[in-house]
C-alpha positions in Angstrom: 129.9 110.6 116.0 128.5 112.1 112.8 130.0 116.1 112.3 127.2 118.4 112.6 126.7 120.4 109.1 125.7 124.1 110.1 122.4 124.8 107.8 124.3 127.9 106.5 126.8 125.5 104.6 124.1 123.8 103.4 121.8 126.8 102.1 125.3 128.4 100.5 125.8 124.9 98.9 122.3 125.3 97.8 123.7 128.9 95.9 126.5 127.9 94.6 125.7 127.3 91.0 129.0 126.5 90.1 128.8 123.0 92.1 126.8 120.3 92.0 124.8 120.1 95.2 126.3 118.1 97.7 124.1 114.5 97.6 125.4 114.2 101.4 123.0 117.5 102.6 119.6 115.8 101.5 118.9 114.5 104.3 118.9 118.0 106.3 115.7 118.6 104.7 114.0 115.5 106.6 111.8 116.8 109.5 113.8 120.7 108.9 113.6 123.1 111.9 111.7 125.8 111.7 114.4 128.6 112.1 116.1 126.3 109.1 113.0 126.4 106.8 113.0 130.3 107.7 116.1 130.6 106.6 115.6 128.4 103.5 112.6 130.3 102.4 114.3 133.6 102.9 117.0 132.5 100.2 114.6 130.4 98.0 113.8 133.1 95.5 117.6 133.3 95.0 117.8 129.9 94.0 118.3 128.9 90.2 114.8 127.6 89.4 116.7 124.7 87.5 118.5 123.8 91.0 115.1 124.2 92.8 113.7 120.8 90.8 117.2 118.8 90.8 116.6 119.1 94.8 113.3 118.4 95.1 113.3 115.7 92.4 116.3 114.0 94.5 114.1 114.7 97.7 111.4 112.2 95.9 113.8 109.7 95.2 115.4 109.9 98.6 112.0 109.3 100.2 110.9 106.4 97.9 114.4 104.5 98.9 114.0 105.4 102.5 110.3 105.8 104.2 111.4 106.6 107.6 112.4 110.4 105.7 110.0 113.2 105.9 110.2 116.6 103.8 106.3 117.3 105.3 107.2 120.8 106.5 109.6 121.7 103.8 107.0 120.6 101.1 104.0 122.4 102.7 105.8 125.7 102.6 106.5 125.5 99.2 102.6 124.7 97.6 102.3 128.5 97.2 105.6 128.8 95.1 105.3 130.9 91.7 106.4 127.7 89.5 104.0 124.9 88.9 106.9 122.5 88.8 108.4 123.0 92.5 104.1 123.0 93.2 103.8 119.8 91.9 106.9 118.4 93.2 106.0 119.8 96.9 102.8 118.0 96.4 104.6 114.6 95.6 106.3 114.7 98.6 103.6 114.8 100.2 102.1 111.4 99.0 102.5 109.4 102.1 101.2 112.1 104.6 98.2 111.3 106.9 97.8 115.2 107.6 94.0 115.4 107.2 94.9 119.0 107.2 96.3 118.9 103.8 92.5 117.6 102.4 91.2 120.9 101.7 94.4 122.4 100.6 95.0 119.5 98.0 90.9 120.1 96.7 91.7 123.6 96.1 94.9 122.9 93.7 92.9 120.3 92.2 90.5 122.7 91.5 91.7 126.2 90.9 95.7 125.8 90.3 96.6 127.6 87.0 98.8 124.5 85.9 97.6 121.1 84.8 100.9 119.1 86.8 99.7 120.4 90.1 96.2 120.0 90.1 97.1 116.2 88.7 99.9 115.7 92.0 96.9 117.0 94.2 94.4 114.0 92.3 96.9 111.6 93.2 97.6 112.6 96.8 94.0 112.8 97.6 93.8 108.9 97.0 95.7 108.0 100.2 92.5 109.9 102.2 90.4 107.7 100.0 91.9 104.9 101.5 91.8 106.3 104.8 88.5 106.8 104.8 87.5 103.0 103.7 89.1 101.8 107.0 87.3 104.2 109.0 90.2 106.9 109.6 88.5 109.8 109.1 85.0 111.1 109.7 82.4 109.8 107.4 81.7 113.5 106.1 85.1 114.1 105.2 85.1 111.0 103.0 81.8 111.9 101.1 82.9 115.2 100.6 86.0 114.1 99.3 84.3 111.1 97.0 82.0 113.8 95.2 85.2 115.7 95.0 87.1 113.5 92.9 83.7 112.1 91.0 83.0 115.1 90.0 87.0 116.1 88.6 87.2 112.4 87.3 84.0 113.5 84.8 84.5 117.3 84.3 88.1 118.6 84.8 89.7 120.3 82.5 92.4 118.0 81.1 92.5 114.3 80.9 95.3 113.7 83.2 93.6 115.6 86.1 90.5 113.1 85.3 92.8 109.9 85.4 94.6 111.0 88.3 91.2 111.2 89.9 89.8 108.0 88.6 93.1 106.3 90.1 92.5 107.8 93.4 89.0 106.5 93.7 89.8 103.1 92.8 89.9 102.6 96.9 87.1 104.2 97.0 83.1 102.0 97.5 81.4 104.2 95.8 78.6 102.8 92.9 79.8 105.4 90.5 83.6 104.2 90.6 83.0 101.2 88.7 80.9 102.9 86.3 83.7 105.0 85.7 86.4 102.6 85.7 84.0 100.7 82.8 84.3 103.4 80.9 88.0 103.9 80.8 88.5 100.6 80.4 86.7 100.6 76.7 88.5 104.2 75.9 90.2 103.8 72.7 93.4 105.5 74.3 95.8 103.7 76.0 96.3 106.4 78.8 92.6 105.6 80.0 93.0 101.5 80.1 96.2 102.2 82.3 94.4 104.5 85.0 91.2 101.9 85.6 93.9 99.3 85.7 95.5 101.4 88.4 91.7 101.8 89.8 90.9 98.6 89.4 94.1 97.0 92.0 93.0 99.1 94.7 89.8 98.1 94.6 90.1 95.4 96.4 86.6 93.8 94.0 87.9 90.8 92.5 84.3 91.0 90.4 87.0 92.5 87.9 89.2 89.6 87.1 87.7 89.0 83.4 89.3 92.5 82.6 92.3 92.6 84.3 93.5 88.8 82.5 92.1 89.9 79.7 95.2 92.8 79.7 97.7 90.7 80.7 98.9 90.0 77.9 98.2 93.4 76.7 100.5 94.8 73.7 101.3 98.4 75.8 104.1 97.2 78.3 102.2 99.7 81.0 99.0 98.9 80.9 100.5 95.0 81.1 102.8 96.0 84.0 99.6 96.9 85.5 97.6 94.3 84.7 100.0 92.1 86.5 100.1 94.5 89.7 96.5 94.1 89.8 96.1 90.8 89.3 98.2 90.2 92.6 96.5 93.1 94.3 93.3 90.8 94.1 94.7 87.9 94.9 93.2 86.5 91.9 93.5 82.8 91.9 92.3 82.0 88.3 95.4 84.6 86.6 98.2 82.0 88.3 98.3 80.0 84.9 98.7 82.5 83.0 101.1 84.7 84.7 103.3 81.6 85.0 103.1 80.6 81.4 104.1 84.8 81.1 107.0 84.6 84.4 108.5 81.7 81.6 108.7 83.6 78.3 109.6 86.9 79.5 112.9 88.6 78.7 112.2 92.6 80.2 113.4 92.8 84.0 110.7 95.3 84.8 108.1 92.9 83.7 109.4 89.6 85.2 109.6 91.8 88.6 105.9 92.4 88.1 105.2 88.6 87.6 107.6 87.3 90.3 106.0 89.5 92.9 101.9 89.0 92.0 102.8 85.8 92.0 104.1 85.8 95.4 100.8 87.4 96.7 98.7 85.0 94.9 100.6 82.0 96.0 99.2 78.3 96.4 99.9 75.1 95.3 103.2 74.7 93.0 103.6 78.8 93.0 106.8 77.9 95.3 108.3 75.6 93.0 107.9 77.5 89.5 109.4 80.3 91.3 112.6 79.0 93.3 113.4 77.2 89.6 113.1 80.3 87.8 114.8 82.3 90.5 117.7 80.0 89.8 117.9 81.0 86.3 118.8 84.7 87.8 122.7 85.3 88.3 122.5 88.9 89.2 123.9 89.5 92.3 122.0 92.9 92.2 118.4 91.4 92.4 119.3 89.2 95.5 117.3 92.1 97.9 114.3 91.6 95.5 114.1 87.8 95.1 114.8 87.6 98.7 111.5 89.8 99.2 109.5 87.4 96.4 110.4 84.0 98.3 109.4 85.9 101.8 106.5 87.5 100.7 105.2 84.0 99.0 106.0 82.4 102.2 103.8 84.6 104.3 101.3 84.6 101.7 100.9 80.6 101.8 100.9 80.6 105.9 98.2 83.1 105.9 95.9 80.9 103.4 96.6 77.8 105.8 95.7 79.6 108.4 92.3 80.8 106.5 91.9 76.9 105.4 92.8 76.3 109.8 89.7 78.6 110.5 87.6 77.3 108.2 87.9 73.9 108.9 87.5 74.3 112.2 84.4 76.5 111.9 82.8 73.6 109.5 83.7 71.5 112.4 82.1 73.5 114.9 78.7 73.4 112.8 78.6 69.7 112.9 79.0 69.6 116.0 76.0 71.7 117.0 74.0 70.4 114.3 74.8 66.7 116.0 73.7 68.2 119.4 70.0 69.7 118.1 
């Protein structure tokens, strides 16, 4: 059985500048009793505003390595705090959260924090509700609301990165006025704007978009190429398999070829399985087993799904000649 660590330890660990934080007391942040958070937020002004990020920052790395972690409560008490920093960092811990509680609270940093970071973080967490609201998990109002929201930040705020952050977000949304929006990042002479409606553009789910995202496949800015790639395998877009395979052969950066191996496994079809088991076999890293593992799964599932598409639609062509034959 694991030793129970009194919160007290933890909160003095938390004071003790002289040592390094103890890595093993994260996780008593995930899903923190309230008498705990009390007693955290009684002490947090004590806290070496330096210290205050190294947590939090290793709070959002814990939670991208393991999902099943929440820091909800912690993070919502910490939105107010005086520096823009832990603000923004409460709000990225809050990236995942369904709380449709947290709408209105995000719109207001979006729109009246002093800092540029938060208002940014808040952009980005509102996308999730976008998302939401396209399957019909939260009230139709609420969506609108939130849509005009973001339109209206993605033209008019104050700093560019708040308006990319927005345009990101509404790349899940419907909406007529995203793609006009996306169109016009996409011909911005910076960089920074071809990489947010790139972003946009593979959540869309609109595959009315593949000219421009092969068209910055092979784009020079590594970013903007990384997500190019994503998107292309987002969409599911059949006509970029050539190309990303002709890419998947040449490339010689990990980050890239990670990019390529996985669209590739969620475009799939015929020959995908082959070009990527060879180059897989090229790979003697024992340290990317977990991730080519993933590829050769998520390729597998992704061809069984299409023959099960091709299944349905054979056997609804078959249907119709049927009926036809009986009128």
């Amino acid at each position: 059985m694991a030793k129970i660590i009194p919160f007290s330890t933890v909160i003095t660990a938390l004071l003790d500048e002289k040592t390094p934080f103890p890595a093993k007391y994260l996780h008593q942040f995930s899903d923190i009793q309230p008498d705990h958070l009390r007693s955290l937020n009684s002490i947090w002004s004590l806290v070496n505003p330096s210290r205050k990020i190294d947590l939090l920052e290793d709070l959002v790395n814990l939670t991208e390595k393991d999902t099943l972690l929440s820091f909800d409560n912690l993070a919502v008490s910490l939105l107010n705090d005086a520096d823009s920093e832990v603000r923004s960092l409460a709000i990225r811990l809050l990236w995942e959260s369904e709380d449709t509680s947290l709408i209105p609270v995000f719109l207001e940093i979006l729109n009246s924090d002093t800092s540029i970071t938060p208002s940014a973080a808040a952009a980005t967490a509102l996308g999730l509700f976008i998302y939401m609201g396209e399957l019909e998990k939260i009230p139709a109002s609420t969506l609108t609301n939130l849509e005009e929201e973001l339109i209206k930040a993605a033209r008019e705020a104050r700093d560019p990165l708040i308006r990319r952050r927005a345009l990101e977000s509404l790349g899940f949304s419907s909406r007529w006025e995203v793609n006009e929006l996306i169109m016009t990042a996409l011909y911005d002479p910076s960089p920074d704007w071809i990489l947010s409606a790139m972003i946009a553009i593979g959540r869309s789910n609109d595959q009315g978009w593949e000219k421009e995202v092969i068209a910055n496949i092979p784009h020079e800015n590594d970013d903007i190429r990384i997500e190019a790639i994503q998107a292309a395998g987002q969409l599911e877009l059949e006509n970029a398999r050539p190309l990303l395979l002709e890419q998947l052969d040449e490339e010689e950066d990990p980050e890239i070829w990670h990019a390529l191996l996985w669209s590739l496994s969620q475009i799939g079809g015929e020959g995908v399985s082959e070009d990527l088991e060879e180059f897989i076999l090229r790979i003697d890293d024992p340290d990317e087993e977990d991730f080519l593992d993933e590829v050769l799964a998520n390729l597998n599932l992704t061809n069984q799904m299409a023959s099960f598409t091709l299944f349905d639609l054979e056997d609804n062509d078959e249907t119709e000649d049927e009926s036809n034959l009986d009128m």
